[in-house]
N, CA, C and O atoms as CSV, one atom per row, in Angstrom:
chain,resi,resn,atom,element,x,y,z
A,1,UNK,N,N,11.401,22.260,10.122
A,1,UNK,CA,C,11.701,21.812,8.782
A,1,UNK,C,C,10.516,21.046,8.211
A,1,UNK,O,O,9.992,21.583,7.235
A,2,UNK,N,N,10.062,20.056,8.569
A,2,UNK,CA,C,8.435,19.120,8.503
A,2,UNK,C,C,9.083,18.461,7.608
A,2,UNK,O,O,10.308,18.548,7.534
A,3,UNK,N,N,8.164,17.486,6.559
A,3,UNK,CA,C,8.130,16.920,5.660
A,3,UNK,C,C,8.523,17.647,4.559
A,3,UNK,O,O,8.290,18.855,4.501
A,4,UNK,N,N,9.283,16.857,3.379
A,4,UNK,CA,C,9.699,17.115,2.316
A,4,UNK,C,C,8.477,17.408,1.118
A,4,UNK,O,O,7.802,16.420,0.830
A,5,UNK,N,N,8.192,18.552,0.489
A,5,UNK,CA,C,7.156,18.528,-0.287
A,5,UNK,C,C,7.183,17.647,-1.458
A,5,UNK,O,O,8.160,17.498,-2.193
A,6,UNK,N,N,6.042,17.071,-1.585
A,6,UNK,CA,C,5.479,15.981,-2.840
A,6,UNK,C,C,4.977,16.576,-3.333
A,6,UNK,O,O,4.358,17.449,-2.726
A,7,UNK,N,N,4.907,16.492,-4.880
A,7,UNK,CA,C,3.388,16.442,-5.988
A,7,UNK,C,C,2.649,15.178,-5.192
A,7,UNK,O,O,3.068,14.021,-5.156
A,8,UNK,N,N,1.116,15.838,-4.395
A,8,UNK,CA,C,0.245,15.317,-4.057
A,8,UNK,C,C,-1.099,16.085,-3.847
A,8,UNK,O,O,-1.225,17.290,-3.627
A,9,UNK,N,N,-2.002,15.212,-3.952
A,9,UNK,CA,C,-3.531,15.463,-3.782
A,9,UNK,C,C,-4.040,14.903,-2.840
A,9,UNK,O,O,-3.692,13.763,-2.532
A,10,UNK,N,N,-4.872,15.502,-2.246
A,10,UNK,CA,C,-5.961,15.048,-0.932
A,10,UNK,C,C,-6.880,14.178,-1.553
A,10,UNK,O,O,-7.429,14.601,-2.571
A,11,UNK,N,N,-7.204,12.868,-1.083
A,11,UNK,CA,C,-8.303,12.411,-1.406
A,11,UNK,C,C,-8.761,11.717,-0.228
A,11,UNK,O,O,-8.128,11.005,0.552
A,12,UNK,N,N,-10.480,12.193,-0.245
A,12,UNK,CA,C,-11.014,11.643,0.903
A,12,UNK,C,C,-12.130,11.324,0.645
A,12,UNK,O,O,-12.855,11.757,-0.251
A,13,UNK,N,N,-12.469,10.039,1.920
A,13,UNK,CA,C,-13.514,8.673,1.266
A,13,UNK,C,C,-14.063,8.018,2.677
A,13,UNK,O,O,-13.214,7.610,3.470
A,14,UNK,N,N,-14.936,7.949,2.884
A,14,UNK,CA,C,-15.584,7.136,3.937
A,14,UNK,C,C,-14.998,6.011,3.811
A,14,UNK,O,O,-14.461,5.640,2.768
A,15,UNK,N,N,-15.057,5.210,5.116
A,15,UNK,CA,C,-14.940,3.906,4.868
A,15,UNK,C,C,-15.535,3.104,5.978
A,15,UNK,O,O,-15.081,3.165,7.121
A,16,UNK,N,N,-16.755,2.199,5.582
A,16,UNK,CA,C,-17.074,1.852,7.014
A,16,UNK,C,C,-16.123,0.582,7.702
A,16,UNK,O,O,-14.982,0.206,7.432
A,17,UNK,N,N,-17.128,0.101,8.714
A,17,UNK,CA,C,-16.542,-1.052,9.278
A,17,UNK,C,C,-17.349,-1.914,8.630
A,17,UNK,O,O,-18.530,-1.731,8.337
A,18,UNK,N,N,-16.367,-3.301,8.312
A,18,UNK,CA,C,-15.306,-3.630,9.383
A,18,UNK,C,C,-14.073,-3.172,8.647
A,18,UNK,O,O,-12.963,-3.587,8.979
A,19,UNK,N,N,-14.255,-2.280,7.600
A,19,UNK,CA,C,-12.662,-2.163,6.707
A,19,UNK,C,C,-11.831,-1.074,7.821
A,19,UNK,O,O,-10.625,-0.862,7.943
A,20,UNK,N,N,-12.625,-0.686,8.318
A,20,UNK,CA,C,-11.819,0.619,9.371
A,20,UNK,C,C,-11.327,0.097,10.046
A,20,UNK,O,O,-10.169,0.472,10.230
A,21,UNK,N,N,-11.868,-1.219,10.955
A,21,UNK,CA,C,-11.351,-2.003,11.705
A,21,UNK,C,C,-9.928,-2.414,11.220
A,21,UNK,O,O,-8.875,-2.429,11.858
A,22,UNK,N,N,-10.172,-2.736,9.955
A,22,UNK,CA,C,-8.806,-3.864,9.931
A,22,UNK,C,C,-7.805,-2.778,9.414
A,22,UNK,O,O,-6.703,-3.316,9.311
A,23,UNK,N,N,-7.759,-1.566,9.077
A,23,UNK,CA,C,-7.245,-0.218,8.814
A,23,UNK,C,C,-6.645,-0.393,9.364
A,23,UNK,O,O,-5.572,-0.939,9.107
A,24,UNK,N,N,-7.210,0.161,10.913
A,24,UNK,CA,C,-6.437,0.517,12.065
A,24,UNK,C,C,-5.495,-0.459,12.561
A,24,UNK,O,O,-4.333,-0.305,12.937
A,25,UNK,N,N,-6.447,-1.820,12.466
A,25,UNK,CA,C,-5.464,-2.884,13.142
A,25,UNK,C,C,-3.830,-2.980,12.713
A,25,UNK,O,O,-2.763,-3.048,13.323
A,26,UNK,N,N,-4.343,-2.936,11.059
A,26,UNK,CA,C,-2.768,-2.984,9.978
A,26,UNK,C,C,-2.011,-2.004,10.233
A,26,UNK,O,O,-0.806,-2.249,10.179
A,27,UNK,N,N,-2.460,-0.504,10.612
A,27,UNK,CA,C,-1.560,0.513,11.212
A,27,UNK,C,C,-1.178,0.272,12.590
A,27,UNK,O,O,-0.025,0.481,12.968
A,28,UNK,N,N,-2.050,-0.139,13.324
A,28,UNK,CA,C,-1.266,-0.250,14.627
A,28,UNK,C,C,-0.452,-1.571,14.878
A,28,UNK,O,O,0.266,-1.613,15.877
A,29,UNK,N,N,-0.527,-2.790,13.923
A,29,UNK,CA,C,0.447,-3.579,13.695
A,29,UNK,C,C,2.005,-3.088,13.169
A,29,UNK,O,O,3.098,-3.579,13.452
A,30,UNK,N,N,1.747,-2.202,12.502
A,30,UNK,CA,C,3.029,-1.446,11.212
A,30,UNK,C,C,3.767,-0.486,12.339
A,30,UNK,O,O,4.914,-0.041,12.284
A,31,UNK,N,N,2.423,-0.229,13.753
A,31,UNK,CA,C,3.086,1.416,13.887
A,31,UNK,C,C,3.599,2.431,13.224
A,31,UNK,O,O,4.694,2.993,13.258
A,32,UNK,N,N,2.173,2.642,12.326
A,32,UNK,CA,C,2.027,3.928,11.589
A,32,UNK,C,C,0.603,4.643,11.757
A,32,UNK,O,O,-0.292,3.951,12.242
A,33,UNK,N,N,0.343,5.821,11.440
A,33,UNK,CA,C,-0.958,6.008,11.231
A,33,UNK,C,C,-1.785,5.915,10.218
A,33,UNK,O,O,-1.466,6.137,9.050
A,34,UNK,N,N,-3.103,5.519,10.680
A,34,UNK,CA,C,-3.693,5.278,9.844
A,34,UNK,C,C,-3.847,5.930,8.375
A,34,UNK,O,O,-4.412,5.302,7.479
A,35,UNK,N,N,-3.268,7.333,8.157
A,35,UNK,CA,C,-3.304,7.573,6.753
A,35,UNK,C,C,-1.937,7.095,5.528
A,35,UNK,O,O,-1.919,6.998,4.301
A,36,UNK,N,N,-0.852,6.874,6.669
A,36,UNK,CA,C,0.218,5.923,5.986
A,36,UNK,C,C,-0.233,4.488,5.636
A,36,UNK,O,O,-0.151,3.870,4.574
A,37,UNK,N,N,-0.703,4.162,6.767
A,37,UNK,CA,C,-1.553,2.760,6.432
A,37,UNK,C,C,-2.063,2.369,5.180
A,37,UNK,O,O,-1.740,1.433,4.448
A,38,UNK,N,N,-3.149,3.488,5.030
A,38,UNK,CA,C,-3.865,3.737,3.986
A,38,UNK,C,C,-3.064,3.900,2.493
A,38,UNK,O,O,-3.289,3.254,1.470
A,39,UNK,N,N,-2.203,4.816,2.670
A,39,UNK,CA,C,-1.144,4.808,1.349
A,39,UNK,C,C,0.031,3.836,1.328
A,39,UNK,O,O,1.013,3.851,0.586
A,40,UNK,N,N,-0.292,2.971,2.326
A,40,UNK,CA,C,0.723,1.530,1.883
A,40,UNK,C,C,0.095,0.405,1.087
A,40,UNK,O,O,0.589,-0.341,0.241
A,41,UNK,N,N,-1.489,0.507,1.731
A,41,UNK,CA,C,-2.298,-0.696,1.110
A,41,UNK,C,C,-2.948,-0.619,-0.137
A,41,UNK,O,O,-3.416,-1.543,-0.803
A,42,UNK,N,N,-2.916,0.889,-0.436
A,42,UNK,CA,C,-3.250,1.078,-1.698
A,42,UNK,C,C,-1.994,0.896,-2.837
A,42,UNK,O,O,-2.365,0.598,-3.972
A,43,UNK,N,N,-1.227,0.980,-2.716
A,43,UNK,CA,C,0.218,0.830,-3.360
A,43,UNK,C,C,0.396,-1.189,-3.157
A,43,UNK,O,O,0.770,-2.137,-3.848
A,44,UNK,N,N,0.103,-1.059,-2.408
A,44,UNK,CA,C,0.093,-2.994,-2.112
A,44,UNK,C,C,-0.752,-3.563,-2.920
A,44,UNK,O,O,-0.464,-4.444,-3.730
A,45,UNK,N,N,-1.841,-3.081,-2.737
A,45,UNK,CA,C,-3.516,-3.585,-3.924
A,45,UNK,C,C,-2.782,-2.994,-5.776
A,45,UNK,O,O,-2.548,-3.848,-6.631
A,46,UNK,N,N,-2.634,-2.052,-5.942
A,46,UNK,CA,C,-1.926,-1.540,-7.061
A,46,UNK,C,C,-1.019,-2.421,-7.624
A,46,UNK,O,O,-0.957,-2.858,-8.773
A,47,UNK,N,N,-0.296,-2.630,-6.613
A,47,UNK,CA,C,1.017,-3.531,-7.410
A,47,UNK,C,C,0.628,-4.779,-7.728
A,47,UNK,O,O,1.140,-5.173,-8.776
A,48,UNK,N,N,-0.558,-6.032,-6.859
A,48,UNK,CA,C,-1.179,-7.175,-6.980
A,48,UNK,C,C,-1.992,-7.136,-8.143
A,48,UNK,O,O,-2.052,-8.129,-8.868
A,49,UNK,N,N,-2.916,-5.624,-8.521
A,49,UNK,CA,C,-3.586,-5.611,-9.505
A,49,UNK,C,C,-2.766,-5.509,-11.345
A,49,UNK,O,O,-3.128,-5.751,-12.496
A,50,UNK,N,N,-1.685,-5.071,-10.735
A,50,UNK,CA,C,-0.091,-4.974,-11.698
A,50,UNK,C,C,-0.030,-6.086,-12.293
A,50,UNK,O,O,0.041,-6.292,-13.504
A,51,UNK,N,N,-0.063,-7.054,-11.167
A,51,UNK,CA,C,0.499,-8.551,-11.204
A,51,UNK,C,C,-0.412,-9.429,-11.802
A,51,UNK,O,O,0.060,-10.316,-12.514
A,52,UNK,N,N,-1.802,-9.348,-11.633
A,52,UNK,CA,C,-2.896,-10.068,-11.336
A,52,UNK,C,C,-2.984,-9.717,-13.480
A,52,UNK,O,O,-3.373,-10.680,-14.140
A,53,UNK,N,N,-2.667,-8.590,-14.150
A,53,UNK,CA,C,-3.038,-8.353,-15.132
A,53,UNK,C,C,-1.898,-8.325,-16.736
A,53,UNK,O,O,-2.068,-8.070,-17.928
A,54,UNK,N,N,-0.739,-8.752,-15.847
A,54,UNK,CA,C,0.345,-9.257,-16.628
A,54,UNK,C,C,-0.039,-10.138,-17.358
A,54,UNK,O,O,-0.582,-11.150,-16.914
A,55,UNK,N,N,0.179,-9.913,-18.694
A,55,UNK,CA,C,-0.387,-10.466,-20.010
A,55,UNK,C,C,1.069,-11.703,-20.451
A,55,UNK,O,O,1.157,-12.891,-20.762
A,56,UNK,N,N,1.921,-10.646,-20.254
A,56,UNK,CA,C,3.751,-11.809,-20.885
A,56,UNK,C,C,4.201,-11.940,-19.620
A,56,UNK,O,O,4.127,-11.129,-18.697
A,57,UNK,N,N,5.003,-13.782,-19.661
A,57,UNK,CA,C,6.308,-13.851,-18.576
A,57,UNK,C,C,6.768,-12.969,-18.070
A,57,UNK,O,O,6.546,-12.804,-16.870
A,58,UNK,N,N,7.544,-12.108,-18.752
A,58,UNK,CA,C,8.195,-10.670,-18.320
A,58,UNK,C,C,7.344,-9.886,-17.610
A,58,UNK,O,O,7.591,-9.443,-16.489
A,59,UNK,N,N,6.409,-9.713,-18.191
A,59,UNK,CA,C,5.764,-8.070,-17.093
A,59,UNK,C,C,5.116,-8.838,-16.036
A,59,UNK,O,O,4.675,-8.207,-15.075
A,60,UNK,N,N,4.927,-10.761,-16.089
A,60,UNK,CA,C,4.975,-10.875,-14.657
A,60,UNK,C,C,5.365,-11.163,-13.571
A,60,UNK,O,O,4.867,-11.134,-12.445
A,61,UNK,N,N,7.168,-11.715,-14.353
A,61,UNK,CA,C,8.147,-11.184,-13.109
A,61,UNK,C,C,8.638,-9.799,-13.090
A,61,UNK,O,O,9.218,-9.307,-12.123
A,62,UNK,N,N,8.378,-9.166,-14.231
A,62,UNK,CA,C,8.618,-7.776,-13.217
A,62,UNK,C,C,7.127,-7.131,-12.018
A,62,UNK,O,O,6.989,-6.294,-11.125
A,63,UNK,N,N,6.364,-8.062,-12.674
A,63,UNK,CA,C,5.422,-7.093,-11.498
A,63,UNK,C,C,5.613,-7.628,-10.245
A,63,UNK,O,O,5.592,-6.950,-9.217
A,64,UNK,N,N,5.907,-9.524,-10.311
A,64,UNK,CA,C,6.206,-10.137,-9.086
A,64,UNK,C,C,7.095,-9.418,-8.220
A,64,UNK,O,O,6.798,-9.217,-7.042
A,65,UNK,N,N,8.133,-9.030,-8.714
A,65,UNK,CA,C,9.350,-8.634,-8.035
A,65,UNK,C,C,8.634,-7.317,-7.754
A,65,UNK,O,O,8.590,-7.194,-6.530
A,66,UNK,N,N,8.082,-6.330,-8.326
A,66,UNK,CA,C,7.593,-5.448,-7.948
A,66,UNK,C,C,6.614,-5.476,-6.422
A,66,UNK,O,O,6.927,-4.848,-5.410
A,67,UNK,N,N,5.283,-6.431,-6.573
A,67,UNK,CA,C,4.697,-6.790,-5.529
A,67,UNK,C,C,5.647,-7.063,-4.590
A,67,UNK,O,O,5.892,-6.111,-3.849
A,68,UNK,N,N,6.413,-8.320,-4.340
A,68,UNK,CA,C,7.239,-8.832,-3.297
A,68,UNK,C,C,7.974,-7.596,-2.864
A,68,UNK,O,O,7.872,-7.422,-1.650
A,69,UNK,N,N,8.615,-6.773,-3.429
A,69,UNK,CA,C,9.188,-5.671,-2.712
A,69,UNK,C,C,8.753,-4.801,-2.052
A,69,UNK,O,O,9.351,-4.425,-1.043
A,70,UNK,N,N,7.521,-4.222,-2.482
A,70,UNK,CA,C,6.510,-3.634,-1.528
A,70,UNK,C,C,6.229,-4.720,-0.463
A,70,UNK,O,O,6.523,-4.490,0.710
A,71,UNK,N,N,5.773,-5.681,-0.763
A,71,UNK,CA,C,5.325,-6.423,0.718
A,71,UNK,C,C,6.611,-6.508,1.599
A,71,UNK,O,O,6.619,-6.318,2.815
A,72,UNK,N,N,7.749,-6.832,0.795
A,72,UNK,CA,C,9.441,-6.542,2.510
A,72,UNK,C,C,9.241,-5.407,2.804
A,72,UNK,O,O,9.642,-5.230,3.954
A,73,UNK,N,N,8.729,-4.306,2.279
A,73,UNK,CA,C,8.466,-2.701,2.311
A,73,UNK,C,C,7.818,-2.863,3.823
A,73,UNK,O,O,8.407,-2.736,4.896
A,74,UNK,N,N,6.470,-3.173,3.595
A,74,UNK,CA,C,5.412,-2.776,4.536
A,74,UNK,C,C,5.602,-4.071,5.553
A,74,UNK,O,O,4.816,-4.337,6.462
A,75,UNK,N,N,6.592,-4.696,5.284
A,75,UNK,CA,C,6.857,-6.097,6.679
A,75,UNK,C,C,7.978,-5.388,7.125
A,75,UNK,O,O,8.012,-5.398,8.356
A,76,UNK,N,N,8.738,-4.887,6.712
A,76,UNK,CA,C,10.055,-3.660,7.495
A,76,UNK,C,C,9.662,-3.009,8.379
A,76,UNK,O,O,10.191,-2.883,9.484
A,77,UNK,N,N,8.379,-2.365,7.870
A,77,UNK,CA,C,8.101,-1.268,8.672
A,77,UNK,C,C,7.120,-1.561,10.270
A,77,UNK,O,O,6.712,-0.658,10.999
A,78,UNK,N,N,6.916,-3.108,10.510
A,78,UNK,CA,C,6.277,-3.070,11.499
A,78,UNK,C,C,7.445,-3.945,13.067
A,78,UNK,O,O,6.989,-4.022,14.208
């Protein structure tokens, strides 16, 4: 059966150390692999940059609540 198909694109990017380092570390903390890793922390950075650019009260408790939920997200999963 495998995975459920997504609308998705490949994107691929070097990355040296020490960011690889702490990649791996955050995946093998999470027990995931490193390319889930990768699409958690980018969704994590996304949502902070959400937050970080909230102009009104409102869009920055909704982004808060947005951020904080991803972070119980990716603290669930380890």
């Amino acid at each position: 059966m495998g995975r459920p198909r997504v609308e998705s694109e490949e994107i691929r990017s070097r990355v040296q150390q020490p960011l690889l380092g702490g990649l791996d570390a955050w995946a093998e903390a999470h027990g995931i692999p490193r390319a889930e890793a990768a699409r958690r922390l980018i969704d994590l950075g996304l949502a902070a940059y959400e937050f970080a650019q909230a102009s009104s009260e409102i869009d920055r408790d909704r982004a808060r609540s947005k951020l904080l939920e991803k972070l119980g997200q990716s603290r669930a999963g380890s």
